[in-house]
Backbone as a chain_set.jsonl record, in Angstrom:
{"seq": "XXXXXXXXXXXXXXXXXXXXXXXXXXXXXXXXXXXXXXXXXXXXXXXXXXXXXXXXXXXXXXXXXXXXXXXXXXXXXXXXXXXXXXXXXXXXXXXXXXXXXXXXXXXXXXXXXXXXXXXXXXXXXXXXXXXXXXXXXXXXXXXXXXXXXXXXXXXXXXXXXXXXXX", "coords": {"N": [[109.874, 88.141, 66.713], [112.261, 88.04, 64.129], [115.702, 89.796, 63.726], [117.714, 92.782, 63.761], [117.893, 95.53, 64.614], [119.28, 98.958, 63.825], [120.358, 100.414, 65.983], [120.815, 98.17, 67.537], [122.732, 96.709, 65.895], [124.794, 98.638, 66.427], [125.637, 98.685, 68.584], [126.319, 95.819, 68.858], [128.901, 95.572, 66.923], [130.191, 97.299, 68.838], [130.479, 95.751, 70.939], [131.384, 93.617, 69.941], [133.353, 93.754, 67.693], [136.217, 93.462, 68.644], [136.637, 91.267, 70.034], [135.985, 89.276, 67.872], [137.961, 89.894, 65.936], [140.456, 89.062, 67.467], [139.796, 86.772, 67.875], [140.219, 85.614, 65.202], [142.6, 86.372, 64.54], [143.972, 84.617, 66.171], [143.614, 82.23, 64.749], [144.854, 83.146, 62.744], [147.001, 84.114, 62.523], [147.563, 86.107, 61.4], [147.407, 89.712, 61.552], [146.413, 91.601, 59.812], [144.685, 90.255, 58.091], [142.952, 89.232, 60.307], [141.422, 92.124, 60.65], [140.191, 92.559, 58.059], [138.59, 90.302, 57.747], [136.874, 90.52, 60.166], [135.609, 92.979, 59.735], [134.166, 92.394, 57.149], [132.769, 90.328, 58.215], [131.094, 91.729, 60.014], [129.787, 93.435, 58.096], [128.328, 90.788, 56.297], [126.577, 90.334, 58.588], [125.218, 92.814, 58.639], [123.893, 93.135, 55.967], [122.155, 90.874, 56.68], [120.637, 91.372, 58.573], [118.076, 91.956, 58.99], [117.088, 88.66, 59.237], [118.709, 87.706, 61.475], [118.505, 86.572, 64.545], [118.736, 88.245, 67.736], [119.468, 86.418, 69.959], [120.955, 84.243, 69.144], [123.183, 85.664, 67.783], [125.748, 85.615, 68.861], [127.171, 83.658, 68.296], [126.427, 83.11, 65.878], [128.334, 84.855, 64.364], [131.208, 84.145, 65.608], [130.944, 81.63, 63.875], [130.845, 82.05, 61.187], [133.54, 83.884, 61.049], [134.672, 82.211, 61.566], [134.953, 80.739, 58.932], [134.81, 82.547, 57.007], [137.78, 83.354, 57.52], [138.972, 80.407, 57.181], [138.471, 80.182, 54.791], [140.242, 81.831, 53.448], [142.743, 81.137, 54.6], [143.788, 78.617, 54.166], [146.13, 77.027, 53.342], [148.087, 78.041, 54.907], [150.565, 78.4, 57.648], [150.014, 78.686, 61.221], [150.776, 81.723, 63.195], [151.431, 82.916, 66.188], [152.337, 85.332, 68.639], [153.482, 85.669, 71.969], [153.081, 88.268, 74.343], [156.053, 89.2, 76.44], [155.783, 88.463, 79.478], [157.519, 88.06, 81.966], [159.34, 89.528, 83.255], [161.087, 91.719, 84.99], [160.068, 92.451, 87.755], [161.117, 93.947, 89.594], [163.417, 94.09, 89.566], [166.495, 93.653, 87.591], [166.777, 91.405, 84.919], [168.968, 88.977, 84.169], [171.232, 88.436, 81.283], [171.229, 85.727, 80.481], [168.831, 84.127, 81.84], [166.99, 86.158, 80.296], [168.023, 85.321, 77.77], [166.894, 82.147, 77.871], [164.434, 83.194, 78.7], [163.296, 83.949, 75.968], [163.721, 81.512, 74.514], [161.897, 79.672, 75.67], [159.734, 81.281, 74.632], [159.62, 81.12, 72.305], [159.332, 78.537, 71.798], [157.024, 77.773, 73.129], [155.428, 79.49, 71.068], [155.848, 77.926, 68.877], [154.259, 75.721, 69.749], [152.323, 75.906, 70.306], [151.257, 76.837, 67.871], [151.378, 74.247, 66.577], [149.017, 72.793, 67.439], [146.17, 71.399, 66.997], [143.43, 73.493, 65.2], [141.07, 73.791, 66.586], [141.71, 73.251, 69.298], [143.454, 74.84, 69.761], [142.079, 77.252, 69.558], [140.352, 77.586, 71.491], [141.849, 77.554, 73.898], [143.924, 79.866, 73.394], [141.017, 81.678, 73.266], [140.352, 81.545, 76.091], [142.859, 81.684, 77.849], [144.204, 84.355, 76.913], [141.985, 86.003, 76.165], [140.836, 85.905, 78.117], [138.348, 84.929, 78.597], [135.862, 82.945, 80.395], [134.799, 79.284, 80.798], [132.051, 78.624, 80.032], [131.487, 81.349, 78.667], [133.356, 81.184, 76.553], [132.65, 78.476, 75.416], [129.753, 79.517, 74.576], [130.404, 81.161, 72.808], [131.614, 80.14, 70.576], [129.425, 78.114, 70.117], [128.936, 75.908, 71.439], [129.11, 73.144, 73.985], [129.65, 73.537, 77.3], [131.207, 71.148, 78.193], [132.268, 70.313, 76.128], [134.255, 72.279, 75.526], [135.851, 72.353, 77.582], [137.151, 69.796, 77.312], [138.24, 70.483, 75.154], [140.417, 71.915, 76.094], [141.361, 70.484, 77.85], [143.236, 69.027, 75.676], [144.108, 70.48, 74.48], [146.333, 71.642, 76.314], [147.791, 69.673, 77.263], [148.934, 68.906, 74.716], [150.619, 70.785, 74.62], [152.295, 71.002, 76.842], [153.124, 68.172, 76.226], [154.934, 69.204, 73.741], [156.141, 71.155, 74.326], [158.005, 70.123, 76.54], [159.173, 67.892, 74.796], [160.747, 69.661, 73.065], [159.474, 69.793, 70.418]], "CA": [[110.195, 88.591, 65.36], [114.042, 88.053, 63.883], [115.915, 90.935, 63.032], [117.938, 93.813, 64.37], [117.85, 96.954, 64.058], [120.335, 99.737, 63.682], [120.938, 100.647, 67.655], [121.045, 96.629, 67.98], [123.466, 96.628, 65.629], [125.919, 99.827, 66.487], [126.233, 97.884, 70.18], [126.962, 94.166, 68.659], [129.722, 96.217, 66.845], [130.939, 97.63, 69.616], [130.593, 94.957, 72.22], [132.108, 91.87, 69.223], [134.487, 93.295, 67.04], [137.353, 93.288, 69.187], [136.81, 89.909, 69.902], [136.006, 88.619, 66.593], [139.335, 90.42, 65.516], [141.421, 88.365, 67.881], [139.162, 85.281, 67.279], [140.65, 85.251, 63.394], [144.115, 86.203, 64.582], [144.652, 83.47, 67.012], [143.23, 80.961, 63.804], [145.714, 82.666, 61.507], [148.426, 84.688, 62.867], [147.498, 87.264, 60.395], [146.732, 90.816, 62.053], [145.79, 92.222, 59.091], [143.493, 89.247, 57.911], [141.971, 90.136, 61.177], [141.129, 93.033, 60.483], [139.503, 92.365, 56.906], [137.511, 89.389, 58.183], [136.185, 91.24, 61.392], [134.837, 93.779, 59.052], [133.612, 91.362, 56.349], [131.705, 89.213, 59.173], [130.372, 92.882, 60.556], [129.029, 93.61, 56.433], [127.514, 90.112, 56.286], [125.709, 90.455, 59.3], [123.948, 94.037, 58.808], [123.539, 92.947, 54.903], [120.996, 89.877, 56.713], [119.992, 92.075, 59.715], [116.425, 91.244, 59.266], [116.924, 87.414, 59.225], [119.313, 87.666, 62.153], [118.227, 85.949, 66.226], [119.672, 88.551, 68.854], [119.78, 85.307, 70.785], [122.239, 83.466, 68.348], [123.942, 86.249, 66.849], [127.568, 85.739, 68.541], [127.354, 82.02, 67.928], [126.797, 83.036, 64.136], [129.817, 85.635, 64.36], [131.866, 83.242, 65.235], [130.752, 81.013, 62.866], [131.164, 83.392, 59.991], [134.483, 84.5, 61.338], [135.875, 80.96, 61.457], [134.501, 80.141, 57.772], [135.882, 83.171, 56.207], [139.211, 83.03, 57.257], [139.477, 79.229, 56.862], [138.561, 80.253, 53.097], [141.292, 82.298, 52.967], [143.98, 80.527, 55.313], [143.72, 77.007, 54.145], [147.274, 76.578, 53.694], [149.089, 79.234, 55.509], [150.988, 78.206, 59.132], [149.732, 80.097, 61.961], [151.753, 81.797, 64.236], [150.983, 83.698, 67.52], [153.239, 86.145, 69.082], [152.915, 86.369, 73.339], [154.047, 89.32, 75.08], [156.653, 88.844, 77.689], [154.969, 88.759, 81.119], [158.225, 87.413, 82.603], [160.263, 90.129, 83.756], [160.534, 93.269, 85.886], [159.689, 92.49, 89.424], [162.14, 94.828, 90.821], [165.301, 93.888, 89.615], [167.197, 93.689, 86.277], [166.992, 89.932, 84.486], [170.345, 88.601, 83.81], [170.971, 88.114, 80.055], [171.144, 84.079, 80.436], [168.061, 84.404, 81.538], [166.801, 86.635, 79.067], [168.07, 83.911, 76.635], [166.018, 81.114, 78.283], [162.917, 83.179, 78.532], [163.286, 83.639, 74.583], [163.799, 80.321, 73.709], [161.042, 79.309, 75.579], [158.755, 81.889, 73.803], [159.742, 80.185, 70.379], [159.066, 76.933, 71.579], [155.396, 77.979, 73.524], [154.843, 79.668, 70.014], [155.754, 77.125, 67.921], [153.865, 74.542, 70.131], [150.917, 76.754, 69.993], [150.82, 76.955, 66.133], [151.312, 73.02, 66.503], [147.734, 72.553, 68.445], [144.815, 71.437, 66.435], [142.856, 74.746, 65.262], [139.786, 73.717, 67.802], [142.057, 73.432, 70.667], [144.136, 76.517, 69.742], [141.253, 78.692, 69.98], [139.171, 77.445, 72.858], [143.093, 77.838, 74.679], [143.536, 80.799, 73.179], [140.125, 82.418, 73.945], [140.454, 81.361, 77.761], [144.222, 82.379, 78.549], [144.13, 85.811, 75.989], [140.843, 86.933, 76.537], [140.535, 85.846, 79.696], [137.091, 84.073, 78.623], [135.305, 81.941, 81.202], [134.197, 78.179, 79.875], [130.68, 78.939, 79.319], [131.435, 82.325, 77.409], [133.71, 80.545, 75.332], [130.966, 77.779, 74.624], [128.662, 80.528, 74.099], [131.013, 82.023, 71.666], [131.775, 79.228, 69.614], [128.323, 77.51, 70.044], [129.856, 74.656, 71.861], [128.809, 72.628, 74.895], [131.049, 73.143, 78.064], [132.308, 70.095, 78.538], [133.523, 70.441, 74.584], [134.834, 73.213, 76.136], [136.698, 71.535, 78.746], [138.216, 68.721, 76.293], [139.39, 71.044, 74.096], [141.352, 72.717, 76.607], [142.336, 69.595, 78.522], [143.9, 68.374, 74.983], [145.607, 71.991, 74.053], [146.925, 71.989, 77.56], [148.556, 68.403, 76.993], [149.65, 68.689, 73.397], [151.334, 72.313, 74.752], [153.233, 69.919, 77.464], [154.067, 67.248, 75.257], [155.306, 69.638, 72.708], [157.719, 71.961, 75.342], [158.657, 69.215, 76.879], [160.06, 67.037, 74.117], [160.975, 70.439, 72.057], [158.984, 69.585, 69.104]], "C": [[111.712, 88.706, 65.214], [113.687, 89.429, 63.57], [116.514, 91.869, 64.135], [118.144, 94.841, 63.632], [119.069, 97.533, 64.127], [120.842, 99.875, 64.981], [121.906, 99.693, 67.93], [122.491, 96.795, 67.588], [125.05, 97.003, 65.812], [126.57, 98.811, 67.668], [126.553, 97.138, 69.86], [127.927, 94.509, 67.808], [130.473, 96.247, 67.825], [131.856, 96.849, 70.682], [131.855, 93.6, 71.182], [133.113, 92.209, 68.353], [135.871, 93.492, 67.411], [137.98, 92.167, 69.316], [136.743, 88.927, 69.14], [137.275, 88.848, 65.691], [139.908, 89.335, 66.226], [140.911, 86.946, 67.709], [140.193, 84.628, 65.938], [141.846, 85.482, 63.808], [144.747, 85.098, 65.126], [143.935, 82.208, 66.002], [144.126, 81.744, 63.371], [147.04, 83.578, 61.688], [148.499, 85.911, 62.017], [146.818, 88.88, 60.843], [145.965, 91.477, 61.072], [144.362, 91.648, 57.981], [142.275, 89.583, 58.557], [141.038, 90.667, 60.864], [140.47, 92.944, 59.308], [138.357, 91.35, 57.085], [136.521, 89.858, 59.536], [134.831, 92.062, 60.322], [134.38, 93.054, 58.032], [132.271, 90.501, 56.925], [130.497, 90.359, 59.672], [128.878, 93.085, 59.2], [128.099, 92.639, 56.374], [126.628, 90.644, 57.071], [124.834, 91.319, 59.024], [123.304, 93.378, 57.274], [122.082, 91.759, 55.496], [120.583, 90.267, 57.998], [118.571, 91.752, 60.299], [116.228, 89.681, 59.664], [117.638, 87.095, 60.941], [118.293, 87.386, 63.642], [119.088, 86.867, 66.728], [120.397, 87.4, 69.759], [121.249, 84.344, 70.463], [123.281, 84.121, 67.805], [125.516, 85.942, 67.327], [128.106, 84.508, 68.278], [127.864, 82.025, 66.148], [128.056, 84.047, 64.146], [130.405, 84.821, 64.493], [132.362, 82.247, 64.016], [131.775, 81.232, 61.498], [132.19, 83.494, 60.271], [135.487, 83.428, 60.855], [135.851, 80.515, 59.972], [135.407, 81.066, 57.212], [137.355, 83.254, 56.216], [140.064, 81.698, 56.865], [139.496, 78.981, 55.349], [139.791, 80.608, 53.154], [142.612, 82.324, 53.903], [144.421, 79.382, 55.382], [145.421, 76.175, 54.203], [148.401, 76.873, 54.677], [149.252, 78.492, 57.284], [150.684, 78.938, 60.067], [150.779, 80.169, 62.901], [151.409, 82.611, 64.856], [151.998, 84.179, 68.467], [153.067, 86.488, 70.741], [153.889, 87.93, 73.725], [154.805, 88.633, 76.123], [156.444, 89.437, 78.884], [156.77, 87.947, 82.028], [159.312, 88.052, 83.251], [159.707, 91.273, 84.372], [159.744, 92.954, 86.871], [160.773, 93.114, 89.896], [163.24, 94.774, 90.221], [165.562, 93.398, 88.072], [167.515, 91.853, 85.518], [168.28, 89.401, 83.786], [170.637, 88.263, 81.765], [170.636, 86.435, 80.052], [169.472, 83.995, 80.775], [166.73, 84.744, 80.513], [166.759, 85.561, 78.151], [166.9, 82.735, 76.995], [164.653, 81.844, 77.977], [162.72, 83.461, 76.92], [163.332, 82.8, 73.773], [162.715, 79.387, 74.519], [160.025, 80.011, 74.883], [158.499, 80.891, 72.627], [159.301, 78.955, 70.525], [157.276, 76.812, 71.828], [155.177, 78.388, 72.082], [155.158, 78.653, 69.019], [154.738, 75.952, 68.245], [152.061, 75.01, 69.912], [150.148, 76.65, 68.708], [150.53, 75.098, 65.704], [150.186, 72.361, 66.915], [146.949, 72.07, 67.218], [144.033, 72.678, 66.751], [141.771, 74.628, 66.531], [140.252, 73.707, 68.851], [142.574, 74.465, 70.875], [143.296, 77.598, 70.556], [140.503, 78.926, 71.254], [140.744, 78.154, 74.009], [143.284, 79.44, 74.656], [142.045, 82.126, 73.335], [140.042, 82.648, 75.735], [141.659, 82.297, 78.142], [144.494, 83.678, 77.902], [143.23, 86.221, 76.394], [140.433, 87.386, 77.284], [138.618, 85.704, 79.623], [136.459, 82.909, 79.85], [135.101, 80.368, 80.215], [132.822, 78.268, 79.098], [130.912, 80.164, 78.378], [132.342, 81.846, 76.473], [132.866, 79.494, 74.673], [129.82, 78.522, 74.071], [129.016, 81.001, 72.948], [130.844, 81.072, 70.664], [130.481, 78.006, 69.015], [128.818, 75.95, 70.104], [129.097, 74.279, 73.189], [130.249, 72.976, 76.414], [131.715, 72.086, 78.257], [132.606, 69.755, 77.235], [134.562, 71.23, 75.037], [136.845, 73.109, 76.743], [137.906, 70.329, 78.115], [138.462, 69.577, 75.606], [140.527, 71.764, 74.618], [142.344, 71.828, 77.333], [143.605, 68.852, 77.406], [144.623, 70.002, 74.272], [146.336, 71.905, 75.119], [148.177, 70.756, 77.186], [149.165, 68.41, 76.347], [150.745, 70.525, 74.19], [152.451, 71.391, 75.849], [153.812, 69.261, 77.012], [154.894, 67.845, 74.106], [157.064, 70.376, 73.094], [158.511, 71.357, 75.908], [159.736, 68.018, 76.276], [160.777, 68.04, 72.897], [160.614, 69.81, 70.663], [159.038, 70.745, 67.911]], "O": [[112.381, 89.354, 66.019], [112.656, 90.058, 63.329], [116.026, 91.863, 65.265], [118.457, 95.03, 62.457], [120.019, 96.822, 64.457], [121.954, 99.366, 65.12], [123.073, 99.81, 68.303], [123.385, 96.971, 68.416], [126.067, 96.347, 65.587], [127.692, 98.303, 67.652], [127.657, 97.037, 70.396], [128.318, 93.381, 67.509], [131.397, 95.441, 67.934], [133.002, 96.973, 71.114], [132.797, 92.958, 71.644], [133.889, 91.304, 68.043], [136.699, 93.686, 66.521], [139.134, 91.851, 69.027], [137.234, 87.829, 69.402], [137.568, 88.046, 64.803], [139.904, 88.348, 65.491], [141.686, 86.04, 67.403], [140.708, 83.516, 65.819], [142.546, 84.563, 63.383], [145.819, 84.638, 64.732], [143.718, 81.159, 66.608], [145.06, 80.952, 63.498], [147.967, 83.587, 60.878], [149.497, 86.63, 62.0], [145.699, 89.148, 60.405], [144.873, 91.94, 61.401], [143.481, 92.27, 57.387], [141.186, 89.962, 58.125], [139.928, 90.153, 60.727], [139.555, 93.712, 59.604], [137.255, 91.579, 56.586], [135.406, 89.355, 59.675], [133.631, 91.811, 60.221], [133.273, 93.499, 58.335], [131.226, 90.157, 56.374], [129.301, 90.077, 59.736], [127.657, 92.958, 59.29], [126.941, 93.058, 56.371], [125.812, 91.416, 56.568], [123.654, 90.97, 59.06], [122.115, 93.075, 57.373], [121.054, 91.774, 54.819], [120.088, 89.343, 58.644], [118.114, 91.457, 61.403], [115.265, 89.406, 60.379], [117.051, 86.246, 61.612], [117.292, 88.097, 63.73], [120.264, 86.682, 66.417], [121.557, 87.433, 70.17], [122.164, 83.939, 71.179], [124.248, 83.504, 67.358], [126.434, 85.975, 66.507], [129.299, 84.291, 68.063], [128.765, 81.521, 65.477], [128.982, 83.41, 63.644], [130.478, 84.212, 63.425], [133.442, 82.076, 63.451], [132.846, 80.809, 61.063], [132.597, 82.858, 59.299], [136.516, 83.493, 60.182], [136.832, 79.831, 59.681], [136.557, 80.743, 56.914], [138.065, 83.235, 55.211], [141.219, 81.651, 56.443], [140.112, 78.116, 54.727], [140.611, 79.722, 52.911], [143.381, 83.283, 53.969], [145.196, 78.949, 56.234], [145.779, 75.175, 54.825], [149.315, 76.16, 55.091], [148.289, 78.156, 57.974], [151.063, 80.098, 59.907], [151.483, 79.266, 63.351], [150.862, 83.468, 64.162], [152.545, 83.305, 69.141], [152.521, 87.569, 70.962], [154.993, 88.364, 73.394], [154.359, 87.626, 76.674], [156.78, 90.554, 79.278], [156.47, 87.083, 82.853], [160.192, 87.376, 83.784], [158.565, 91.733, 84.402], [158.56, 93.267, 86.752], [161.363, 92.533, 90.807], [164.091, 95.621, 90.492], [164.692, 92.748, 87.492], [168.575, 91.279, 85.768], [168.331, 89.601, 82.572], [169.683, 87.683, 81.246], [169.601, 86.085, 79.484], [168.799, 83.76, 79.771], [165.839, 84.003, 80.099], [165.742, 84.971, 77.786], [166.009, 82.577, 76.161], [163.83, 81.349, 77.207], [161.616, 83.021, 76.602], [163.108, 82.943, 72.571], [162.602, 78.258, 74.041], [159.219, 79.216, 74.399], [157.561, 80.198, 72.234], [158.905, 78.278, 69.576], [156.467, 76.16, 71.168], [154.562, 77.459, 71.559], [154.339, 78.721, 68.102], [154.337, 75.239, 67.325], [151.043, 74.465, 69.484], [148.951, 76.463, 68.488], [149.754, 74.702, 64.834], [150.282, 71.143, 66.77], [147.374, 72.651, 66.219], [143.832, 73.081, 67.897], [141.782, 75.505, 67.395], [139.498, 74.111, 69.736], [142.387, 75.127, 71.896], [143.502, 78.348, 71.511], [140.161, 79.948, 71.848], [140.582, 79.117, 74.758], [142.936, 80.183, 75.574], [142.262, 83.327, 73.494], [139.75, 83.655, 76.38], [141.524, 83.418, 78.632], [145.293, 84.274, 78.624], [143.462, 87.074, 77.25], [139.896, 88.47, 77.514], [137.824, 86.241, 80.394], [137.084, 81.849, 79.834], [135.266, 80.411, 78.996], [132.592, 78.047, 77.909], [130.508, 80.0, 77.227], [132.027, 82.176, 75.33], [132.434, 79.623, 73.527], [129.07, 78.094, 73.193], [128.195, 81.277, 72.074], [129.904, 81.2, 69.88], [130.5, 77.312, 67.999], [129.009, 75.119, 69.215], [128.355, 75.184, 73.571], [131.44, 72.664, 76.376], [132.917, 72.163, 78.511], [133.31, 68.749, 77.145], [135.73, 70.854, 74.933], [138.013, 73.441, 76.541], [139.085, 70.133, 78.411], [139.572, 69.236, 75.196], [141.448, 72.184, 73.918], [143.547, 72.028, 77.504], [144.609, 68.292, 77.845], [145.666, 70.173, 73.642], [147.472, 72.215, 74.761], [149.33, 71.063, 76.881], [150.284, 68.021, 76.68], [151.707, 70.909, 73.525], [153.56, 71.191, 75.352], [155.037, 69.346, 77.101], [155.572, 67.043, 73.464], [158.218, 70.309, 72.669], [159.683, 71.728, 75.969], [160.665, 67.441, 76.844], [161.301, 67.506, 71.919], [161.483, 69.376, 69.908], [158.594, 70.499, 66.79]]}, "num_chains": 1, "name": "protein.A"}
């Protein structure tokens, strides 16, 4: 019998909208989009609660997640902000340095925003989330070895991009 109930629900809350939040940010660079489409995708869902597969439900989150914001991000550039993991092992980073690891940021983020959205995210879900292949196929309702090409061609286009400063 479809359908979840309220409990169901509180937990697929708990457990997805963290990750359905950063899902829509890393498609639109928009934190606060995010945050409106997370909760939007949450509303749908309980609003068709009864119709709803436990089995399929984070496939359709996704789904849903990627639809609504592609309504309302059709033109807009995305952009994705990393933290800097590149300093502080012991000792004080020289400004030159410094400079370099900032002007590669700009270039990883610009090369990033430069990806095809399907490779972005599969990239983005793996190296951010720290997603496996199969739970990102799971997520997105994808095959692994889609998986796998979408990451082998974000990986590439992220090379060819830093590499020729595009």
């Amino acid at each position: 019998m479809p359908g979840i109930d309220k409990n169901e629900f509180i937990e697929l809350f708990r457990q997805m909208h963290g990750p359905i939040r950063n899902f829509v940010y890393y498609k639109t660079g928009d934190i606060e989009l995010a945050d409106d489409v997370a909760q939007d995708v949450f509303a749908k869902i309980w609003e068709m609660k009864s119709k709803i597969k436990s089995k399929t439900v984070r496939s359709l989150l996704y789904t849903m997640a990627a639809n609504l914001s592609k309504n309302q991000m059709e033109h807009k550039y995305v952009v994705f902000e990393f933290a800097n993991n590149y300093r502080n092992n012991g000792y004080e980073a020289s400004p030159e340095y410094e400079m370099e690891m900032k002007e590669f940021d700009e270039r990883l983020q610009k090369a990033i925003g430069l990806l095809k959205e399907k490779d972005r995210v599969v990239f983005l879900m793996n190296r951010i989330d720290r997603l496996t292949y199969n739970q990102v196929a799971e997520n997105l309702g994808l095959s692994v070895k889609a998986v796998e090409k979408r990451m082998k061609n974000a990986l590439g286009g992220l090379k060819k991009y830093i590499e020729y400063d595009i």
